[in-house]
SEVOSE-122400 format. One record per atom (N, C-alpha, C): x, z negated, y negated. Coordinates in steps of 0.02 Angstrom, whole numbers, plus 50000, padded with zeros to 5 digits. Layout:
BEGIN
XZY;...
***
This chain:
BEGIN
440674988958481;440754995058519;441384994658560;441444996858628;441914996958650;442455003358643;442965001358656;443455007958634;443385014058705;442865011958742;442815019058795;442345014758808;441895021358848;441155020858870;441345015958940;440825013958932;440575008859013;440635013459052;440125019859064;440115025659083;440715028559143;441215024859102;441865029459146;441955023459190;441685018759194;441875012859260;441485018459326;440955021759327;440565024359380;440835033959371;441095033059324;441265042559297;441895040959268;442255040459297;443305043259253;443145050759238;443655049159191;443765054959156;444395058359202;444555064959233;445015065959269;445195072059252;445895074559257;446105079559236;446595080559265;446555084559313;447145089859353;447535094959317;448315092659331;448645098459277;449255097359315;449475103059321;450185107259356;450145101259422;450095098159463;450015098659519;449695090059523;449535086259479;449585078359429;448955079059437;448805071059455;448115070459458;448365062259391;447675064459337;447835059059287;447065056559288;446945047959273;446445048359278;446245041759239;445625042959170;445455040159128;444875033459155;444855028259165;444175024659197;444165018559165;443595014259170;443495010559105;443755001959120;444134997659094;444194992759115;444124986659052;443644984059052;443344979958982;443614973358977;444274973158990;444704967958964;445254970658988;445944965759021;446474965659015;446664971859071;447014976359071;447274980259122;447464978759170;447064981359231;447314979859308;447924984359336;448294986759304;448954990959305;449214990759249;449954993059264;450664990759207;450604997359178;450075003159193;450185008059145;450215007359061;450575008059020;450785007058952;450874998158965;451134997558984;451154991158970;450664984458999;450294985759023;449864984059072;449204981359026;449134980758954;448774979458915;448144984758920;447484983358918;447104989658939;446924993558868;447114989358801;446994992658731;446474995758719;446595002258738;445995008858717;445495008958779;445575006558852;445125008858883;444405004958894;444195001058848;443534997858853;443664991658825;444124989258810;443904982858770;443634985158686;443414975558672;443324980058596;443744976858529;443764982258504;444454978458455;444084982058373;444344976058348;443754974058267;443974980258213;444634981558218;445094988658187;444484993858189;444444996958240;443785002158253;443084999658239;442984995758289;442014992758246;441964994958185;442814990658129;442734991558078;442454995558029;442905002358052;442925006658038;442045012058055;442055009458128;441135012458104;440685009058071;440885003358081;440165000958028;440195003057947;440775003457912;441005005557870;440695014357845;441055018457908;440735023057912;439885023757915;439785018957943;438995021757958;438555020057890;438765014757861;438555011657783;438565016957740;439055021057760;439155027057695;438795032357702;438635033857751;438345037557798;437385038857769;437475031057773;436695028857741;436405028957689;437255028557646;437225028857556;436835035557543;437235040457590;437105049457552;436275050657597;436175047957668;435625050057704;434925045657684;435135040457657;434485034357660;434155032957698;433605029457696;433265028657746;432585031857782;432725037957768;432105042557791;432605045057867;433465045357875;433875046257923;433665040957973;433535040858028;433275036058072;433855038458134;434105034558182;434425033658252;433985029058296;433975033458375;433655024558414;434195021358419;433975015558418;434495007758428;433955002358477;434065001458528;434905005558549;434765011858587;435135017458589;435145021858621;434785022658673;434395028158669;433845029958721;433275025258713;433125020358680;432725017758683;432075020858616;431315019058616;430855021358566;431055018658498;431405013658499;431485010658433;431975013358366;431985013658328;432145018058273;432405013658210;432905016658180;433205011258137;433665016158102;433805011658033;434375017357980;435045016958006;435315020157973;436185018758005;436255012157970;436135010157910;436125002657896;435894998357941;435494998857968;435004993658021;435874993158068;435915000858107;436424997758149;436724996758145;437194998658073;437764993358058;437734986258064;437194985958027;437044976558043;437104974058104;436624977458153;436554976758227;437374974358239;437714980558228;438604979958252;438934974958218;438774973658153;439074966258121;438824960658168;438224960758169;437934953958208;438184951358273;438204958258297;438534954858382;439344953058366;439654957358325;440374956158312;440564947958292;439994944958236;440084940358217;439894934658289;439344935658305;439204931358366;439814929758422;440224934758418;440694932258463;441104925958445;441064923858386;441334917558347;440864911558348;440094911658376;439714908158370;439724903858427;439414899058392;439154894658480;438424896658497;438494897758563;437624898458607;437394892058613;437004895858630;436374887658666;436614883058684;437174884958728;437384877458768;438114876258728;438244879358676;438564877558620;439394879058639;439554885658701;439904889058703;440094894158650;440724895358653;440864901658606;441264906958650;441074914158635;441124919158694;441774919958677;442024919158639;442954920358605;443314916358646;443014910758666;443344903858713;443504905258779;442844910258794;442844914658866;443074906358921;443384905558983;443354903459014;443914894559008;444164895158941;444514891058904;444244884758900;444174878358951;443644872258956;443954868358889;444634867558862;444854863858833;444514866858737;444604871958737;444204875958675;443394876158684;443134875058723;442364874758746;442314868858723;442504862158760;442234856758754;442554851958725;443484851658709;443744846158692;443464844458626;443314838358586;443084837858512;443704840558464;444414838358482;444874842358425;444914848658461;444774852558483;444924859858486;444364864458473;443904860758499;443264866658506;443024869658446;443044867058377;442964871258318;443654875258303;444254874358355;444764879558332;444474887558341;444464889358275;444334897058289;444814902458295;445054905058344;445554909358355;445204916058332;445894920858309;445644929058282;446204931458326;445824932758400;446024938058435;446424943658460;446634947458462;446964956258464;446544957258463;445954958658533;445354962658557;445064957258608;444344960258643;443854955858662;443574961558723;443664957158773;443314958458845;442584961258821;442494966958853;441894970458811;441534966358859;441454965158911;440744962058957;440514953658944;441064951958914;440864943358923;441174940758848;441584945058777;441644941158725;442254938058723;442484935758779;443094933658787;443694935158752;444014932358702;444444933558667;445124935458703;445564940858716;446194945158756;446644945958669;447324945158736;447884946858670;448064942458636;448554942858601;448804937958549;448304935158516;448144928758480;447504925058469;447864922258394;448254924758360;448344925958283;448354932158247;447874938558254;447654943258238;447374943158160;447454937758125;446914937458076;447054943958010;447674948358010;447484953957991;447004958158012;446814959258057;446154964558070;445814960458092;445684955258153;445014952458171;444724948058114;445224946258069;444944941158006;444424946757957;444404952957978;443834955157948;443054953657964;443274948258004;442684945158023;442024944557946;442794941957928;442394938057840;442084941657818;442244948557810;441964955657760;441364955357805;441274955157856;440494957157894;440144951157900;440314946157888;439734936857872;439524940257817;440084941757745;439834941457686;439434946657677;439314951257705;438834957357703;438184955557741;438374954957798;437544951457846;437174947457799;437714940757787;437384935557744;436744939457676;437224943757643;436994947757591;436134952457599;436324956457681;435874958457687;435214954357732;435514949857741;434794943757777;434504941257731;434874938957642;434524939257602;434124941957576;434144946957598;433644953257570;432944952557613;433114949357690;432814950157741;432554955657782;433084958857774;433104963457826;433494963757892;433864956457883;434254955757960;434104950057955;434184946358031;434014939458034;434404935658017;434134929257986;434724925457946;435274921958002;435704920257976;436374916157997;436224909557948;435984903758003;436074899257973;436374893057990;436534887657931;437064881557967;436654876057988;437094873458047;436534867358089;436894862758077;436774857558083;436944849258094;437514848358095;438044855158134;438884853058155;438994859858133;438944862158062;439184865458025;439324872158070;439134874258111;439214880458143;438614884158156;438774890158137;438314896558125;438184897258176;437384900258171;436954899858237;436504906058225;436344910658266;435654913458234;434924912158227;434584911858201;434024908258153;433654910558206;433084906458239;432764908058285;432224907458267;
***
């Protein structure tokens, strides 16, 4: 989830007060102005602290509602799912940002050729600050592993609930890196 809607890239949030024009708009990675510091933090990237915290929330959510509570996932769409389902949903993409794709990129690497392709670097896994909401791209200090290392808590739960088979499995290929099970 991003820490502000996409939404406000085409709709800021704006608020006129005593003669001040202030104005909220969405930028999904690094800040294009030195306002606070020029870091864009809260306005659209996504940072693992919060995810955390909803998926967490939404699990508990599911404990007291079960599964007769249904949400569309994704939003606006016919499809229907527990708040468990979308927790998972939100673990899965969170974890994927650590994965390699098809062409055996990792979105954390973002535009980094030497972490993409060198053989000693490319299994270096960096834990982030926060992540370019549009492209995965790992922003910020890239020794975060107090909060983005909660990565682990959401493998070991997915893992848990793909056993069950109710999410798709995460499984290991040939060069020991997690892939999703196709």
């Amino acid at each position: 989830m991003r820490s502000l809607s996409k939404q406000h890239a085409a709709h800021p949030f704006i608020l006129e007060l005593d003669g001040q024009r202030f104005e909220v708009d969405y930028e999904p990675g690094e800040s294009t102005v030195s306002l606070f510091g020029g870091n864009s933090n809260w306005r659209g990237p996504v940072w693992f602290p919060l995810n955390f915290l909803l998926i967490e929330s939404l699990q508990k959510h599911h404990y007291f509602l079960g599964d007769a509570f249904k949400v569309m996932l994704p939003s606006g769409s016919n499809n229907v799912a527990t708040l468990w389902d979308v927790a998972s949903e939100l673990s899965r993409r969170l974890i994927t940002l650590f994965l390699k794709d098809g062409a055996g990129r990792r979105p954390i690497h973002g535009k980094r050729n030497k972490f993409q392709t060198d053989p000693h670097w490319r299994d270096l896994i960096l834990f982030y600050e926060y992540f370019h909401a549009d492209t995965g791209e790992g922003l910020g200090a890239s020794h975060q592993t107090g909060w983005t290392g909660v990565v682990a808590k959401l493998i070991q739960q997915y893992g848990e609930y793909a056993l069950q088979r109710k999410a798709p499995q995460l499984i290991e290929d040939e060069e020991l890196t997690l892939r999703p099970q196709r």
